[in-house]
C-alpha positions in Angstrom: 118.5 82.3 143.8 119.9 86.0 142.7 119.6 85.1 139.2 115.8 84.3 140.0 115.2 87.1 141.8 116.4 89.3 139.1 114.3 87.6 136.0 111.6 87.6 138.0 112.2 91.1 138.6 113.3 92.4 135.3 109.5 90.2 133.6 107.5 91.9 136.3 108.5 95.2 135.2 108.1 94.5 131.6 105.1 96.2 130.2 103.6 93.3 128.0 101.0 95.4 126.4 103.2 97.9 124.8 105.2 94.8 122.6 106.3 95.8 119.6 105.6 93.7 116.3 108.6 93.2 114.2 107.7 92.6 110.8 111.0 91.9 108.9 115.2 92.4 109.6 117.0 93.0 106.6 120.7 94.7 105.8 121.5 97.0 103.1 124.5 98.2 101.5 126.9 100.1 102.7 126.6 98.0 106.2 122.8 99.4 107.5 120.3 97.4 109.3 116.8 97.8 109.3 114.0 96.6 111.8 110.6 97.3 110.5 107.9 97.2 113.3 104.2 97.1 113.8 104.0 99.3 117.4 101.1 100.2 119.2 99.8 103.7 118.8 101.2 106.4 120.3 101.2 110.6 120.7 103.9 112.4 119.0 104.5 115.9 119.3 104.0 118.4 117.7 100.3 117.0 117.6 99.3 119.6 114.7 101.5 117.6 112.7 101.2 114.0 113.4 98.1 111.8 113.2 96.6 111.9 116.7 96.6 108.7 119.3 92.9 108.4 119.5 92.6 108.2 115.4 95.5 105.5 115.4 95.5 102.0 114.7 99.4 101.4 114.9 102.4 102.9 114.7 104.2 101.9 111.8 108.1 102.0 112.3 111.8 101.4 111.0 114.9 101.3 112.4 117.8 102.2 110.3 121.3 101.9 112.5 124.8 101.1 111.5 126.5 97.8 111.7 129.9 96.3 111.9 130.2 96.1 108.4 129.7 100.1 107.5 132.1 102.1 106.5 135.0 103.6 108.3 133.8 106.4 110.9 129.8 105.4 110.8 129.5 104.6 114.6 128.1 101.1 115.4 124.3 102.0 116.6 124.4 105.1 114.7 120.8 106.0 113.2 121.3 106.5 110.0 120.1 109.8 108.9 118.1 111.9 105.9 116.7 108.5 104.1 113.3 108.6 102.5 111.2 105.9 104.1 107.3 105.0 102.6 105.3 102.4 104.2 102.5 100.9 101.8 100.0 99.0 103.4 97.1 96.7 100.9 94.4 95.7 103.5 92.9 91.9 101.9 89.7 93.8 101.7 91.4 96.0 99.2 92.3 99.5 101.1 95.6 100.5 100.6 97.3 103.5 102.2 101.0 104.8 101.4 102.6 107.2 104.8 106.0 108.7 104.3 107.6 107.8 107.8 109.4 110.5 109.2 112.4 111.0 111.7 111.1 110.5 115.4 112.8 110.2 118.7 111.6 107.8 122.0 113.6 106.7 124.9 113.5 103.2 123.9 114.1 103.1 119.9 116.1 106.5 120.4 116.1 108.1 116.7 113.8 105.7 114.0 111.7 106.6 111.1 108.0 106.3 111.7 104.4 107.2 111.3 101.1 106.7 113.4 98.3 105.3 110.7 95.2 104.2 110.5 94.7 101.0 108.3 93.2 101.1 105.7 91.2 98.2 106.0 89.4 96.0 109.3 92.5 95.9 112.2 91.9 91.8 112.1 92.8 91.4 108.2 95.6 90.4 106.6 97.6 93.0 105.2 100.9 93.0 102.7 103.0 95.7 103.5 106.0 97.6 101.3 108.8 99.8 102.9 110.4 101.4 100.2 113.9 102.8 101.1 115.5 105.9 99.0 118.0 108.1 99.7 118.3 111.4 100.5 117.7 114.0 97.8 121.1 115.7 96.6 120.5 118.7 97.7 119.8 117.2 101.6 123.1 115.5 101.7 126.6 116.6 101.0 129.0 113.9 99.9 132.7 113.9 100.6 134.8 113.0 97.9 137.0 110.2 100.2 132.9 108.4 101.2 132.4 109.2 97.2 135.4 107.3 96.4 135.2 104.7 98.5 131.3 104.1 98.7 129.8 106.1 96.6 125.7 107.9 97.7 124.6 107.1 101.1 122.4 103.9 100.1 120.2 102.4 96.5 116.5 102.5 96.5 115.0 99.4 98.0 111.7 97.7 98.4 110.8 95.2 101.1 107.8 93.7 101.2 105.8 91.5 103.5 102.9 89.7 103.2 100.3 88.1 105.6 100.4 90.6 108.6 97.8 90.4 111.4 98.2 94.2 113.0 95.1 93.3 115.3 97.1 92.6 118.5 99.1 95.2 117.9 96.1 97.7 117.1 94.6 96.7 120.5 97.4 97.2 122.6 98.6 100.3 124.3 101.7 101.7 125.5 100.7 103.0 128.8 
């Protein structure tokens, strides 16, 4: 009966609209997982810089946190830090729209890379959508010669792509 109590409690207090869309999982070398997401929109501060809520279709997003296989003294969890994230979206209709997503901070992703957007197409098309993953210019990112020696630059560049998204649920939900 306690156990009932308590799913029925924890679902009731679950905000259903504000569901995130996860769009792909994938691991890269050296031991990093990624979650890319389709979230609904959102304000981000400072607004002078970020696309505002009320122009927003979704909030594009990706997750970049350490695993159990990284490399010795990368924290399990960690965010990983200074990579250079673009999200290309190609709307069936033929928009298409490229957003460098940036370093932002929630209470319930904690640190992530992303970018409020507006697609560039009709929010109940299909869309194909490319995260490309680089790393952090040289200059951003000092190296130690024992990570150098035993891994080498933080990550490769990488291209994930996806194809047949529907954003439209996502686009029509809200987080509060």
């Amino acid at each position: 009966m306690k156990i009932i109590y308590f799913l029925l409690l924890t679902l009731g207090s679950i905000n259903s609209d504000a569901d995130e869309m996860i769009i792909g999982r994938e691991t890269i070398s050296p031991g990093i997982n990624l979650i890319f997401e389709g979230a609904p929109k959102d304000t981000v501060l400072p607004q002078e810089f970020f696309l505002a809520e009320s122009a927003t279709d979704i909030h594009i997003e990706m997750l970049a946190n350490w695993s159990k296989a990284s490399p010795t003294g990368a924290p399990v969890g960690g965010f990983v830090a200074y990579l250079k994230i673009f999200a290309t979206l190609e709307a069936a209709s033929g928009g298409r729209m490229t957003v460098q997503l940036t370093p932002h901070l929630n209470m319930s992703d904690n640190l992530h890379y992303a970018q409020n957007i507006k697609l560039p197409g009709r929010v109940d098309e299909s869309y194909r959508v490319m995260f490309e993953i680089n790393p952090p210019d040289k200059s951003e990112l000092g190296i130690h010669f024992d990570w150098n020696e035993e891994v080498g630059f933080l990550v490769q560049p990488t291209v994930f792509t996806y194809d047949n998204l529907n954003f439209k649920d996502i686009a029509l939900s809200s987080r509060r």
